[in-house]
PABA-360493 format. One record per residue: residue in three letters; y, z, x of N, C-alpha, C, O in turn. Coordinates in steps of 0.001 Angstrom, whole numbers. Layout:
! residues N
+--------+---------+---------+---------+---------+---------+---------+---------+---------+---------+---------+---------+---------+
! residu !    n.py !    n.pz !    n.px !   ca.py !   ca.pz !   ca.px !    c.py !    c.pz !    c.px !    o.py !    o.pz !    o.px !
+--------+---------+---------+---------+---------+---------+---------+---------+---------+---------+---------+---------+---------+
!    ala !       Y !       Z !       X !       Y !       Z !       X !       Y !       Z !       X !       Y !       Z !       X !
...
+--------+---------+---------+---------+---------+---------+---------+---------+---------+---------+---------+---------+---------+
END
This chain:
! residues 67
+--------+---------+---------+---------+---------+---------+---------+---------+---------+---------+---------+---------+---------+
! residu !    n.py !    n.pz !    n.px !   ca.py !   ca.pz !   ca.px !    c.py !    c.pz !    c.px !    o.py !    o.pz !    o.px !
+--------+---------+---------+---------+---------+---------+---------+---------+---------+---------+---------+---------+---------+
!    unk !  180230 !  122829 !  215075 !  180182 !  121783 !  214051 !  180905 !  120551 !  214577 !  182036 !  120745 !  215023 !
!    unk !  180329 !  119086 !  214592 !  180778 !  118052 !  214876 !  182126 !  117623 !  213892 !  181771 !  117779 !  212723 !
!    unk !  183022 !  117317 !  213934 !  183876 !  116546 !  213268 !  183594 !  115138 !  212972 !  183106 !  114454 !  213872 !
!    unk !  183858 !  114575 !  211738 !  183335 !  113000 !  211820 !  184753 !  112317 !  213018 !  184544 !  111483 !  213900 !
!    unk !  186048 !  112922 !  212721 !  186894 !  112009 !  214038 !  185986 !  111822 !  215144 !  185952 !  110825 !  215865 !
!    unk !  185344 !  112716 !  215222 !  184757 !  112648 !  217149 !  183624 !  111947 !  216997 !  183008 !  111504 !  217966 !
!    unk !  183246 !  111782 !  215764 !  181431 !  110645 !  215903 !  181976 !  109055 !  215879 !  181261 !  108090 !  216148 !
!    unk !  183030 !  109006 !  215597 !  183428 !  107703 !  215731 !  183032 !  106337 !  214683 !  182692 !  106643 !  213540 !
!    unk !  183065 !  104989 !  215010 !  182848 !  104150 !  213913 !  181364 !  103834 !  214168 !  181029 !  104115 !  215318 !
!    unk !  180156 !  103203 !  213219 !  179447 !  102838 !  213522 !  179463 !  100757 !  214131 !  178604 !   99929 !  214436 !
!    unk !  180689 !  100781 !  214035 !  180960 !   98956 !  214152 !  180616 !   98113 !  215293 !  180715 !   96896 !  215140 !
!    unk !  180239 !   98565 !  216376 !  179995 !   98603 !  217221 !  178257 !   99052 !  217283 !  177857 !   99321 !  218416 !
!    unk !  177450 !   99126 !  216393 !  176188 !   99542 !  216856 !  175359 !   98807 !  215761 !  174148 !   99029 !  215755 !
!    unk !  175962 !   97818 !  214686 !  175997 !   97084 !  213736 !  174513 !   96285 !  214153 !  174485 !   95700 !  215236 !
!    unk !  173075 !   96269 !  213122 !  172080 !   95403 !  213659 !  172901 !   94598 !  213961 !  174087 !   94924 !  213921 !
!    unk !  172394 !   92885 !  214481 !  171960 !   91828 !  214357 !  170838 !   91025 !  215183 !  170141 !   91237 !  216175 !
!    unk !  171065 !   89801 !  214083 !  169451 !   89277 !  214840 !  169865 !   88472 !  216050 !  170952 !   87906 !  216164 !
!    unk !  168882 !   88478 !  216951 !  169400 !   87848 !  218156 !  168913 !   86254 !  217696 !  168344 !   86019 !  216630 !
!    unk !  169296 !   85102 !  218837 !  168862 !   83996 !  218417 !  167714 !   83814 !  219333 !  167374 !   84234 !  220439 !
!    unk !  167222 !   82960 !  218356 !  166064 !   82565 !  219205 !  166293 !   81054 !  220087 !  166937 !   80130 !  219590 !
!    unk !  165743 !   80982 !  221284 !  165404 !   79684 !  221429 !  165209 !   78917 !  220825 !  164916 !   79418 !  219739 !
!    unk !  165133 !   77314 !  220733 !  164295 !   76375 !  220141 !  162822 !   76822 !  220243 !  162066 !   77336 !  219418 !
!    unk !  162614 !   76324 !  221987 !  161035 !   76712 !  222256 !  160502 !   78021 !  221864 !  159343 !   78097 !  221456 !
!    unk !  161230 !   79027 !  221952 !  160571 !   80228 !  221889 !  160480 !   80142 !  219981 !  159386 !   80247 !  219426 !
!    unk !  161716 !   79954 !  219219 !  161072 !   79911 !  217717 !  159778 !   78575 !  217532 !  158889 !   78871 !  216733 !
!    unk !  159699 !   77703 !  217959 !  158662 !   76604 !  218059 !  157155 !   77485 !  218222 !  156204 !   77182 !  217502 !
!    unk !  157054 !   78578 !  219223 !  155986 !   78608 !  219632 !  156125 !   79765 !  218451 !  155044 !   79712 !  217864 !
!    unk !  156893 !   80722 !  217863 !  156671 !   81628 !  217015 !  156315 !   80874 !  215255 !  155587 !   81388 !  214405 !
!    unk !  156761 !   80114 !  215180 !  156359 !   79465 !  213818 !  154718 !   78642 !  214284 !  153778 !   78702 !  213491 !
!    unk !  154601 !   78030 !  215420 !  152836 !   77680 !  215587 !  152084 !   79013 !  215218 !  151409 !   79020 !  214189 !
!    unk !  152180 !   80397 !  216180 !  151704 !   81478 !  216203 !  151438 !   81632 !  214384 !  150356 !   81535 !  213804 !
!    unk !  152274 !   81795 !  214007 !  152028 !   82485 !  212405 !  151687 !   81398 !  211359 !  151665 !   81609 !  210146 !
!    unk !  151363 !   79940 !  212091 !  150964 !   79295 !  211112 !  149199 !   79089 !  211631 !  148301 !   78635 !  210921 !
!    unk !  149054 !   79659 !  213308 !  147463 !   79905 !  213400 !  147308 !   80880 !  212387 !  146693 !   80612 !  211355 !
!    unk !  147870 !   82113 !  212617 !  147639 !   83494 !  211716 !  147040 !   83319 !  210389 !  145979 !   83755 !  209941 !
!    unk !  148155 !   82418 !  209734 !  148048 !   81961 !  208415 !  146300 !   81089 !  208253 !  145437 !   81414 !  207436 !
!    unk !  146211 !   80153 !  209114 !  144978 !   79809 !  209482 !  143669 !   80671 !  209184 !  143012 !   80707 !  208143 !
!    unk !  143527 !   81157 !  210035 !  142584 !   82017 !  210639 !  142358 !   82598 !  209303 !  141321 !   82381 !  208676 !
!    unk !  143551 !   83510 !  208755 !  143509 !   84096 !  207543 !  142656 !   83410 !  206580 !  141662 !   83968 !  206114 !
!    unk !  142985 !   82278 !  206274 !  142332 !   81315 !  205218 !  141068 !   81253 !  205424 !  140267 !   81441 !  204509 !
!    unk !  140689 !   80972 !  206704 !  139268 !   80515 !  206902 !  138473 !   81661 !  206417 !  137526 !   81474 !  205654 !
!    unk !  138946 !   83302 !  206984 !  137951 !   84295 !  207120 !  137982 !   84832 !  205078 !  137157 !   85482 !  204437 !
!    unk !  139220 !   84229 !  204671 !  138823 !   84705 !  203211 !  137838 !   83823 !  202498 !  137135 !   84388 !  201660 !
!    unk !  137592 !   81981 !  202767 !  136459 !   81297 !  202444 !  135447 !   81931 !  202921 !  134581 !   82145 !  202073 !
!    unk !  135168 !   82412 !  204220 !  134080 !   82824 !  204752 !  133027 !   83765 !  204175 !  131804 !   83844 !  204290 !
!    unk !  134259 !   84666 !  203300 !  133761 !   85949 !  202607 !  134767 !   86183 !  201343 !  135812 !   86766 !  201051 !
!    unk !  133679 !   85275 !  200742 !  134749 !   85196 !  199219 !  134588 !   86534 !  198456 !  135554 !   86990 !  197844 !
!    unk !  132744 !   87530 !  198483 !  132854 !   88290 !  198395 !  133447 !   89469 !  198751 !  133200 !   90542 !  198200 !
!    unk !  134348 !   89290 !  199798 !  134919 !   90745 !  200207 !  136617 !   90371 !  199830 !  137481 !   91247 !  199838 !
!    unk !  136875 !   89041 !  199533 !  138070 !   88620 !  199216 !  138541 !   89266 !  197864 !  139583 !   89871 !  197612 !
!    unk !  137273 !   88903 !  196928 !  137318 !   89551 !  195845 !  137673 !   91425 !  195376 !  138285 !   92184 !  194624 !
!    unk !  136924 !   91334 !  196279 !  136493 !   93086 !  196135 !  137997 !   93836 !  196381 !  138516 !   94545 !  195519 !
!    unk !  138656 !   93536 !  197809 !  140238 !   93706 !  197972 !  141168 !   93598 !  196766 !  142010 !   94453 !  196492 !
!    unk !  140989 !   92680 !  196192 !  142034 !   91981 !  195222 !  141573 !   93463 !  194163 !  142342 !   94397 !  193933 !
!    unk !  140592 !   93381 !  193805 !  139748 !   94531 !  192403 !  140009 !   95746 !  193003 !  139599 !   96657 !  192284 !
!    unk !  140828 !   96370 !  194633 !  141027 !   97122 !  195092 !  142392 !   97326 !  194557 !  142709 !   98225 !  193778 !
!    unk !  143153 !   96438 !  195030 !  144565 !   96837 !  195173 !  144658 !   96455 !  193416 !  145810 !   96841 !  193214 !
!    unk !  144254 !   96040 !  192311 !  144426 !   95963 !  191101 !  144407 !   96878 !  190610 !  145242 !   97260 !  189790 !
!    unk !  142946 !   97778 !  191179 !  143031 !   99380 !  190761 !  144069 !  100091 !  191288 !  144534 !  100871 !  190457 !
!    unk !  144508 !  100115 !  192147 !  145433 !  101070 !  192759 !  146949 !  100964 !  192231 !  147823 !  101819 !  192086 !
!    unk !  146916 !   99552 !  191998 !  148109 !   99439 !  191485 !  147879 !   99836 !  190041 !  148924 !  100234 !  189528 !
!    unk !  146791 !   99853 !  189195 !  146844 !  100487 !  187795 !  146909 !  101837 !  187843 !  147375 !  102493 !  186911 !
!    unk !  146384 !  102437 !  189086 !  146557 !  103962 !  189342 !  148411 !  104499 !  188905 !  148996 !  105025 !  187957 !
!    unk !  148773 !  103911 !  190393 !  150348 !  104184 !  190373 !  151345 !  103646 !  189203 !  152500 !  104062 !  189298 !
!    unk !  151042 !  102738 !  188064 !  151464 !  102343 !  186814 !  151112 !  103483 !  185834 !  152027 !  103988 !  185185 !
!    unk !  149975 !  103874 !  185701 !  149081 !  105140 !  185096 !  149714 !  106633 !  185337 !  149997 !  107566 !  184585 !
!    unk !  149795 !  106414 !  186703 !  150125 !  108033 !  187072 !  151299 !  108248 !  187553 !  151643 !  109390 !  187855 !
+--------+---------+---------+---------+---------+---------+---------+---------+---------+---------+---------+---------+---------+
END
């Protein structure tokens, strides 16, 4: 059996976020504002299947409210 004395502190293994570059966050906020893009276009593209998702997750979420 381990003792907690011997596992020690976790203070030292604590997340954090690293920093980003300028350039490197620059090119990560372009990236997710193509994403965001792209996104938009392909839901005009297919308003019918935009719909259908939404009437998806409405049901599902009335499922898990329901049940």
């Amino acid at each position: 059996m381990t003792w907690p004395s011997e596992l020690g502190t976790l203070g030292g293994m604590a997340w954090t976020t690293p920093r980003l570059d300028s350039e490197r966050s620059r090119r990560r906020q372009q990236l997710l504002a193509e994403l965001a893009g792209a996104r938009a276009v392909r839901q005009r593209e297919r308003p019918q299947r935009a719909r259908s998702e939404r009437l998806r997750e409405l049901i599902a979420t009335r499922r898990r409210v329901a049940g």
